[in-house]
Biotite code that builds the C-alpha atoms (Angstrom):
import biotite.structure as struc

atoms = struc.array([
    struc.Atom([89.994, -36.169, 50.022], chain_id="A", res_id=1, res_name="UNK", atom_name="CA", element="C"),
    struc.Atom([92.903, -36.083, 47.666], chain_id="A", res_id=2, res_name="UNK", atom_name="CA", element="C"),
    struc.Atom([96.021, -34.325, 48.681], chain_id="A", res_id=3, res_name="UNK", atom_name="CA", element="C"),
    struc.Atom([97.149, -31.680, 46.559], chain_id="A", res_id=4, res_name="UNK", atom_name="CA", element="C"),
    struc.Atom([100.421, -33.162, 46.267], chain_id="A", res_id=5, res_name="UNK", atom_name="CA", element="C"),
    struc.Atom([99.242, -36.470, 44.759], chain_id="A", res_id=6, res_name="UNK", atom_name="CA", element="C"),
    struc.Atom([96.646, -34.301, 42.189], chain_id="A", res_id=7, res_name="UNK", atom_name="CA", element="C"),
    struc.Atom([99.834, -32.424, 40.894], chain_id="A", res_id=8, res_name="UNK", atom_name="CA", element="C"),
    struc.Atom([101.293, -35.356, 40.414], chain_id="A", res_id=9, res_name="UNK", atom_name="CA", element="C"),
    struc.Atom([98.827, -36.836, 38.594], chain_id="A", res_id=10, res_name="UNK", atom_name="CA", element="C"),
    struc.Atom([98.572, -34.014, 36.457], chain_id="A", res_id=11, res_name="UNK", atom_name="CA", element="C"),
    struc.Atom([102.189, -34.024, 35.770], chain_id="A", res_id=12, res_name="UNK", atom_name="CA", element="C"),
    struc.Atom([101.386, -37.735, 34.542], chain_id="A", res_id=13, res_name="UNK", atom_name="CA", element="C"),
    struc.Atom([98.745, -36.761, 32.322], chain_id="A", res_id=14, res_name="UNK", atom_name="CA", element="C"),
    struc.Atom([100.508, -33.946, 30.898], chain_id="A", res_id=15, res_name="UNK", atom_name="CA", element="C"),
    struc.Atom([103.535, -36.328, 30.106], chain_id="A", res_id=16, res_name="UNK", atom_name="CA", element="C"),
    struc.Atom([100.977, -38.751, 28.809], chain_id="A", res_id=17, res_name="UNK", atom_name="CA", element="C"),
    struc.Atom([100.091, -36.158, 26.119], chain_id="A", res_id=18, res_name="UNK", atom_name="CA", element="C"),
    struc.Atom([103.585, -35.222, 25.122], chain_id="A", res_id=19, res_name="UNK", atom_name="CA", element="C"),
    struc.Atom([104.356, -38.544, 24.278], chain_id="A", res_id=20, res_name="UNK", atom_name="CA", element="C"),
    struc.Atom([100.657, -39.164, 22.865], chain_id="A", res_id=21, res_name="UNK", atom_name="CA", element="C"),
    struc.Atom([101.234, -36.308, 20.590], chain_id="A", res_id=22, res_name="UNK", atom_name="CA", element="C"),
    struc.Atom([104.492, -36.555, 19.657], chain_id="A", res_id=23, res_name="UNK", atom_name="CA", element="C"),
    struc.Atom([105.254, -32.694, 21.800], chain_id="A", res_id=24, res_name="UNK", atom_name="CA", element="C"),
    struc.Atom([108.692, -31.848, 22.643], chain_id="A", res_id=25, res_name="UNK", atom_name="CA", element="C"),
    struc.Atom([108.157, -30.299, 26.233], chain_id="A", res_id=26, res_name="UNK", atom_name="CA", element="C"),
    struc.Atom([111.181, -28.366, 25.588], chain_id="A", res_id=27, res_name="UNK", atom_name="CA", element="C"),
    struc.Atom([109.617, -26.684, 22.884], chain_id="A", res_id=28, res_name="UNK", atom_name="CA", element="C"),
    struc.Atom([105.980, -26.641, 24.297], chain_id="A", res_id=29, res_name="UNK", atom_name="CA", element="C"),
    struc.Atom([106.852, -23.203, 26.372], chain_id="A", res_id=30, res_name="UNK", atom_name="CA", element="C"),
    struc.Atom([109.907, -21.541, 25.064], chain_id="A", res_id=31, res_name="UNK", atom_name="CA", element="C"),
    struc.Atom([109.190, -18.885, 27.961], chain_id="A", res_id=32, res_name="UNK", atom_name="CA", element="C"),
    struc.Atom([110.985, -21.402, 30.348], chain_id="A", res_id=33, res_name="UNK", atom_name="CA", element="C"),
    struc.Atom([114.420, -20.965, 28.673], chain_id="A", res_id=34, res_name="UNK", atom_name="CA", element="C"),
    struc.Atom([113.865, -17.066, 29.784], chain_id="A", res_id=35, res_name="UNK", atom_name="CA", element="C"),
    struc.Atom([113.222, -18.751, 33.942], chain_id="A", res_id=36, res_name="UNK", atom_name="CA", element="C"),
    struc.Atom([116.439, -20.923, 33.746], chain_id="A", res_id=37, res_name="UNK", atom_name="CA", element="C"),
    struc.Atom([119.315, -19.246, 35.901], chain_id="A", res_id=38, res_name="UNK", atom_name="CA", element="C"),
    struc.Atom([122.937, -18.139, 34.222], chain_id="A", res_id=39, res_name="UNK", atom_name="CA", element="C"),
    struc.Atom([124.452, -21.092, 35.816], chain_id="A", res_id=40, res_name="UNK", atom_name="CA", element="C"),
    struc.Atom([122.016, -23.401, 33.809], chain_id="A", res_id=41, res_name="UNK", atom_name="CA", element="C"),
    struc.Atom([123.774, -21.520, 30.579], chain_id="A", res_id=42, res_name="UNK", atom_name="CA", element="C"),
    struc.Atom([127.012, -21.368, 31.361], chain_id="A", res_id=43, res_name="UNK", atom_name="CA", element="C"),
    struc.Atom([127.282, -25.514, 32.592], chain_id="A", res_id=44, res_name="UNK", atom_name="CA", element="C"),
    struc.Atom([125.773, -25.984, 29.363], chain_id="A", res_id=45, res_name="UNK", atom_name="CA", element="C"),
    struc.Atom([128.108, -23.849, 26.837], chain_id="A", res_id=46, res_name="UNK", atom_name="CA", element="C"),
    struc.Atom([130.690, -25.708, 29.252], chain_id="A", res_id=47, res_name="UNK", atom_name="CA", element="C"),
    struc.Atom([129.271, -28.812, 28.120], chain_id="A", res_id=48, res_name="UNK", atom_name="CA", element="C"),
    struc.Atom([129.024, -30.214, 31.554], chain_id="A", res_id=49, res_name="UNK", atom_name="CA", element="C"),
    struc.Atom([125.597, -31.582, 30.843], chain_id="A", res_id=50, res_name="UNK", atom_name="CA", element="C"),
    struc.Atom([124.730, -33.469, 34.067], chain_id="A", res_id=51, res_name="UNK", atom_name="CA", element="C"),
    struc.Atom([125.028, -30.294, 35.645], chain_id="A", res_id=52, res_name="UNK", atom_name="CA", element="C"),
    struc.Atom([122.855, -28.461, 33.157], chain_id="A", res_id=53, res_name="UNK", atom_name="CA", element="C"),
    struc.Atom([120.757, -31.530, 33.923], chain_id="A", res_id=54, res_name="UNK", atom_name="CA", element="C"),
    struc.Atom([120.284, -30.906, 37.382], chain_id="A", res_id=55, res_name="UNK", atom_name="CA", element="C"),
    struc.Atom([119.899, -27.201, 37.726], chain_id="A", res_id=56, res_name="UNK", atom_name="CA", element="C"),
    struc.Atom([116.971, -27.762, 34.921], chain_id="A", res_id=57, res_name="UNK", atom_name="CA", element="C"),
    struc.Atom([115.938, -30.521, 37.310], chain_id="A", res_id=58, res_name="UNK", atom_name="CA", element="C"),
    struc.Atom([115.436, -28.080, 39.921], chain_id="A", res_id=59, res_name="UNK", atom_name="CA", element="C"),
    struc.Atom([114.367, -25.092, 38.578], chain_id="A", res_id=60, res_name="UNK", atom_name="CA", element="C"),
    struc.Atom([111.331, -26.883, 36.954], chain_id="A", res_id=61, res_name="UNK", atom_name="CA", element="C"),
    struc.Atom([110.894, -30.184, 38.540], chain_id="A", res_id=62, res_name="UNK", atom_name="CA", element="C"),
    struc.Atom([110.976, -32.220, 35.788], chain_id="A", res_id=63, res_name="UNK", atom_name="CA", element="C"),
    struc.Atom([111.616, -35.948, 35.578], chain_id="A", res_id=64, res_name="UNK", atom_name="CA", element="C"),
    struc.Atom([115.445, -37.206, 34.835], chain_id="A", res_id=65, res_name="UNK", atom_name="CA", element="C"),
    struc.Atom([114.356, -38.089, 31.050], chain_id="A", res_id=66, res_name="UNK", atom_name="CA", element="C"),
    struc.Atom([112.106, -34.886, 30.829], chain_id="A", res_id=67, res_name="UNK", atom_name="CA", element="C"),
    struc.Atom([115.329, -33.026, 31.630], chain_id="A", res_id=68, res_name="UNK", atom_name="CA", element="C"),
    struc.Atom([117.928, -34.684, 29.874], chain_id="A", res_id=69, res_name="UNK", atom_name="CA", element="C"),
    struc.Atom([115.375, -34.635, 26.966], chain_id="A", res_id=70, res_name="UNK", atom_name="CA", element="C"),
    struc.Atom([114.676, -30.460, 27.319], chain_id="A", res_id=71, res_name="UNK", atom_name="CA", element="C"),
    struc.Atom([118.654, -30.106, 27.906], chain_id="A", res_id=72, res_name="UNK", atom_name="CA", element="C"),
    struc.Atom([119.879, -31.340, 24.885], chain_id="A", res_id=73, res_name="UNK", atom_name="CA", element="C"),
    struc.Atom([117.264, -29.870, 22.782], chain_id="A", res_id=74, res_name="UNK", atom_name="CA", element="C"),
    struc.Atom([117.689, -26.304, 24.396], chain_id="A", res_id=75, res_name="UNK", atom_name="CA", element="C"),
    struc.Atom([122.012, -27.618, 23.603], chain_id="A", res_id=76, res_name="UNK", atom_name="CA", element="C"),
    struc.Atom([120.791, -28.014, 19.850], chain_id="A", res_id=77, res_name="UNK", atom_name="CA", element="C"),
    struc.Atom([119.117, -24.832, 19.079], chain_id="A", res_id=78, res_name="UNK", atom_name="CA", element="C"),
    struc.Atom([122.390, -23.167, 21.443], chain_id="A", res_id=79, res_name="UNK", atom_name="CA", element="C"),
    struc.Atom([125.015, -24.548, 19.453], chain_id="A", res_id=80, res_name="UNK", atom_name="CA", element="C"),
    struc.Atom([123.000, -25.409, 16.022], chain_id="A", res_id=81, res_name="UNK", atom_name="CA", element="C"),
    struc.Atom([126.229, -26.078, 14.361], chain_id="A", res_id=82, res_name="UNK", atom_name="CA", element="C"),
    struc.Atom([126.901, -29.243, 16.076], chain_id="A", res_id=83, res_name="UNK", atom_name="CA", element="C"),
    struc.Atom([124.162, -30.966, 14.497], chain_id="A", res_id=84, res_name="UNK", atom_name="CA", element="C"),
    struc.Atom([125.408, -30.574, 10.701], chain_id="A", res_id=85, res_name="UNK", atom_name="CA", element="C"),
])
């Protein structure tokens, strides 16, 4: 039988697989998450130490390296939306 930890990871796959298939931000998928990120994760990130916003996102959700640096600097976007113009 199938371990639980290789189905989950499968899943994860699948799910990533579908993101990419249609053409989903994961960041903006569940905007709930921002509201499960720690203070830390905010304050590295107004901080603009990014590879530590990186990493706490990392571990709070689990996410792959690109997943994260993806979510971060969307979720740095709609923070600072001045940056972008």
């Amino acid at each position: 039988m199938e371990s639980v930890e290789n189905r989950i990871a499968e899943l994860e796959k699948q799910v990533a697989f579908l993101h990419r298939y249609l053409g989903l931000d994961p960041a903006l998928v569940d905007r709930s998450m921002r509201t499960n990120l720690p203070p830390q994760f905010f304050v590295a990130l107004r901080a603009g130490k990014m590879v530590r916003a990186i990493k706490i996102y990392r571990e709070v959700t689990g996410a792959s390296l690109k997943t994260a640096k993806h979510a971060v600097e969307t979720i740095a976007r709609q923070e600072r939306p001045e940056l972008d113009a």
